[in-house]
N, C-alpha and C positions, 0 to 999 in steps of 0.2 A: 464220269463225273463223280460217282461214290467212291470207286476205287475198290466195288465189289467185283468178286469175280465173274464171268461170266453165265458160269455152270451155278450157279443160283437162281437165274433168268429164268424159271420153270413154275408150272405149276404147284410144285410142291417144296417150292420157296417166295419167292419174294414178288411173283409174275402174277399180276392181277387184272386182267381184263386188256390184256396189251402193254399194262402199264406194272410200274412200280410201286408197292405196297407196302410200306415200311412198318405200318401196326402190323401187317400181316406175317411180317417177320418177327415183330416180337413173339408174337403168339405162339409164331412154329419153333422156336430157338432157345424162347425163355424155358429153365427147368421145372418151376412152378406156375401157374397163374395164378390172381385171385382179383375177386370181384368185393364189393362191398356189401353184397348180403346173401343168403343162399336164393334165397328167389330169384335175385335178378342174374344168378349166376346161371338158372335155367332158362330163362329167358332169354339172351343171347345166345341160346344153341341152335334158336327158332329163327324163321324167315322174318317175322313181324320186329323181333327188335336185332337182330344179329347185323344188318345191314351190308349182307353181302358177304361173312367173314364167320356166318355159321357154319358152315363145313368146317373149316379152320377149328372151331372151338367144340362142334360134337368130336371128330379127332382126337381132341384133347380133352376129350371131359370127364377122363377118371385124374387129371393132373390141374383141373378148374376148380376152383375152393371159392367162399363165400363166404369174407370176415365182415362182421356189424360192423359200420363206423360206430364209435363211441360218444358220449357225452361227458363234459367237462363239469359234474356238480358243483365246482367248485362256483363256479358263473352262473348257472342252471338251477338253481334250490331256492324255494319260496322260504325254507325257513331263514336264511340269511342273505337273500337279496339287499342288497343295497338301494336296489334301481325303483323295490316296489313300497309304497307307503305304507302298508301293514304286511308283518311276518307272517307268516301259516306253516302248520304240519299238519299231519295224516289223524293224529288226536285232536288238534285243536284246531277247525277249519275255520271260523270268526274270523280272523284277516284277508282269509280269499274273500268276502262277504264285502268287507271295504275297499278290499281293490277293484272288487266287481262298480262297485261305487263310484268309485277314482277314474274309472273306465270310461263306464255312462258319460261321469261331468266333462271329463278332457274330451271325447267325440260328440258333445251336445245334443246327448238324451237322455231324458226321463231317466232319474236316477230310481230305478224299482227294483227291486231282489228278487220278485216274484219274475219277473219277464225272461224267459229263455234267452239267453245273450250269445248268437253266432258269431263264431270269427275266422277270416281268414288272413292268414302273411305269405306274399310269394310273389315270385315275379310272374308279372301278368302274361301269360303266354296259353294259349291252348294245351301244351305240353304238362301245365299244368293245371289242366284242368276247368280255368277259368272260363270257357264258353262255356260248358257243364254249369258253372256257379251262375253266372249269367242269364241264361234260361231259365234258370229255378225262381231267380229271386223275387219277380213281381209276382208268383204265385205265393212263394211263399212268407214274403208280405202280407199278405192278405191275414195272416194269422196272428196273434198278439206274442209276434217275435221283435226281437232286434238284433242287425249285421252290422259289426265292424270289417272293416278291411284297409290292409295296412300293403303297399306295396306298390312299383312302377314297371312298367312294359310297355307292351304295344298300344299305342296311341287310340286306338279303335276300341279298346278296353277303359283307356283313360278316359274317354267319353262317355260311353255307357256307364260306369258306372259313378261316376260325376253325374249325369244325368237321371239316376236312380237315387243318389243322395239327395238331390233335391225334389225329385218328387214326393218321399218319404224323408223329411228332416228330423220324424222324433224318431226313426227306428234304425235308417241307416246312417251309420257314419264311417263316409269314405276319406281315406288318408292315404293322399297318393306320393309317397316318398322313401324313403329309406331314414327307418328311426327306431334308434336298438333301447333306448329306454319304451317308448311307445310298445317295440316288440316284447319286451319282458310286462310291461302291465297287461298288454293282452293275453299275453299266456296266463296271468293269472287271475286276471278278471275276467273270462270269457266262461260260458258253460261247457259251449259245445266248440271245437277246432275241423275245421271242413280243410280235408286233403285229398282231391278227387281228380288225383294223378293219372295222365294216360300209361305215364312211365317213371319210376322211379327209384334210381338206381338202389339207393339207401333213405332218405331222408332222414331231415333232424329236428321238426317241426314239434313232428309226429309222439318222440321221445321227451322233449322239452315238456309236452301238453302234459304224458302220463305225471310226470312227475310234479306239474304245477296242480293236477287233479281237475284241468282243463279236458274233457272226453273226448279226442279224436275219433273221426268218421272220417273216412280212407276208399281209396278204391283198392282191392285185392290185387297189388303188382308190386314189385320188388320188396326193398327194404320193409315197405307201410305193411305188406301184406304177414311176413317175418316178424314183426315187432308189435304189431295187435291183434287181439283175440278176441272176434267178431261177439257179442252181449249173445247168453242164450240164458231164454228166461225163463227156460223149462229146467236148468240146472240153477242158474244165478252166475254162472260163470262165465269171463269174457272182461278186456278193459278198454272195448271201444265197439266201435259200430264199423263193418266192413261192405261193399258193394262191390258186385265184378264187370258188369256191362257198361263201357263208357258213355254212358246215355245219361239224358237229364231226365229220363223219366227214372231212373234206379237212385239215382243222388237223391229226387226228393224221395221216392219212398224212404228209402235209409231215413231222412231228414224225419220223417215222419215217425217209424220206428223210433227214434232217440227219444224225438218230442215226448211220446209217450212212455218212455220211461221217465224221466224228466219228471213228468206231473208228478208221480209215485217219489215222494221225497226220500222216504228212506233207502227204497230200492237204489235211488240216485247216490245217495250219499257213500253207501257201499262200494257199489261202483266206484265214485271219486277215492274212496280209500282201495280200493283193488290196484287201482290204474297206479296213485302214490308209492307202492310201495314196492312197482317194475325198478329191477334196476338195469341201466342198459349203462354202466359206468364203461371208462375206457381199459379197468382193470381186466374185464374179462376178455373183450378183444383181444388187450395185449398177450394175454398168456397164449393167443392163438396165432397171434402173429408170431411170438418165438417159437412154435412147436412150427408153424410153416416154415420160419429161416431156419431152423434146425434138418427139417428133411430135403431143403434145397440143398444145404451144403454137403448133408451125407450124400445125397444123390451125386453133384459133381467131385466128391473125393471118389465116391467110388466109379467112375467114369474117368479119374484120372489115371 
């Protein structure tokens, strides 16, 4: 039915549990690989995310590479957004201030400056993390917080946390759609950006937050883990808050840690200019994408 030969049929082509395995074949065949970030390029060499197809990739894993996805600044920059009501940069933050403002009034709470403003955007799924948020939240409710959440999934999610927003109407506000204006006000009016991925290949959430001076809190796996540098406040150095155990009791610690820089204004404010001034453009991927298609092609000329 392929029209492959038959002497490929084997374990050390295309023969995967009886059956036919066609990524498996790319894997074995292709002259390069790459992944979209160096973490998650180690992580499918392992049983937990490889899905049957680690063997294949430890094999091959001085020819497994790990390029960042990139970010579009051009779309992505609080100082010339279109989408958001007040501009900001890294010297003059006053317009994150207003859109922190713009924020509050569009999800109807308390417009305060002073109030820690959580947010999350993703599809609602365990995968990403969302039971983790869920667990946390009536605890951490309890605290003089407030959580936006911007996003749609599994119905079971739709629920709760519908039903979280109305328990708490002046702290949460839940937005259960797909809305890319909405999405860019949150990135700039939020304090703190919750990404408490089981897995995640690259993300772009993560990069958009540094650079709106919105502080991402991440769980330690792929891209997030690559692209943030866990706060150490014995140095000062770091542009986000990092956790490793998929658990909701580590998300709120983390939550809690942040909190508490937070209070520390100026500590925060640093921070928010640390985080600004990442660049995670698509220029520097690209130069590694052509150094990649550069040694795939020497490699098949010199195999011609």
């Amino acid at each position: 039915m392929l029209g492959l030969p038959p002497d490929l049929f084997h374990v050390g082509g295309l023969e995967f549990y009886g059956q036919v395995n066609l990524l498996k074949g790319g894997l074995i065949f292709a002259d390069l690989l790459n992944s979209v970030s160096r973490k998650y390029a180690e992580e499918i060499q392992t049983a937990e995310f490889g899905c049957g197809l680690e063997g294949v990739l430890q094999e091959r894993r001085t020819d497994l590479h790990g390029i960042l996805n990139g970010v579009d600044y051009e779309e992505w920059d609080p100082a010339h957004d279109p989408l958001l009501p007040a501009r900001y940069d890294a010297r003059d933050l006053g317009g994150k201030a207003r859109c922190k403002a713009a924020l509050q009034q569009e999800c109807g709470l308390p417009a305060r400056v002073d109030v820690p403003l959580l947010a999350a955007i993703g599809r609602l799924a365990d995968q990403k993390g969302f039971d983790l948020v869920a667990a946390t939240l009536e605890t951490l409710l309890r605290r003089d917080v407030q959580f936006v959440l911007l996003g749609t999934g599994e119905a079971r999610y739709h629920e709760l946390f519908e039903a979280i927003g109305r328990r708490h109407p002046d702290q949460a506000g839940i937005r259960l759609a797909f809305d890319n204006t909405l999405a860019h006000l949150i990135e700039a009016g939020a304090d703190l950006f919750l990404m408490p991925s089981r897995y995640e290949p690259c993300g772009l959430n993560q990069m958009y937050s540094l650079r709106y001076g919105t502080i991402p809190l991440v769980r330690a796996t792929g891209g997030l883990d690559d692209t943030i540098v866990d706060y150490d406040p014995g140095t000062g150095e770091g542009t986000g808050f990092k956790f490793r155990d998929p658990d909701a009791s580590s998300l709120l610690a983390t939550i809690e840690r942040a909190l508490a820089v937070y209070a520390d204004r100026a500590t925060w404010t640093g921070l928010i200019r640390r985080a600004m001034a990442q660049d995670f453009s698509w220029a520097a991927s690209a130069r590694q994408y052509v150094t990649l298609y550069q040694q795939a092609v020497a490699r098949r000329a010199a195999a011609a």
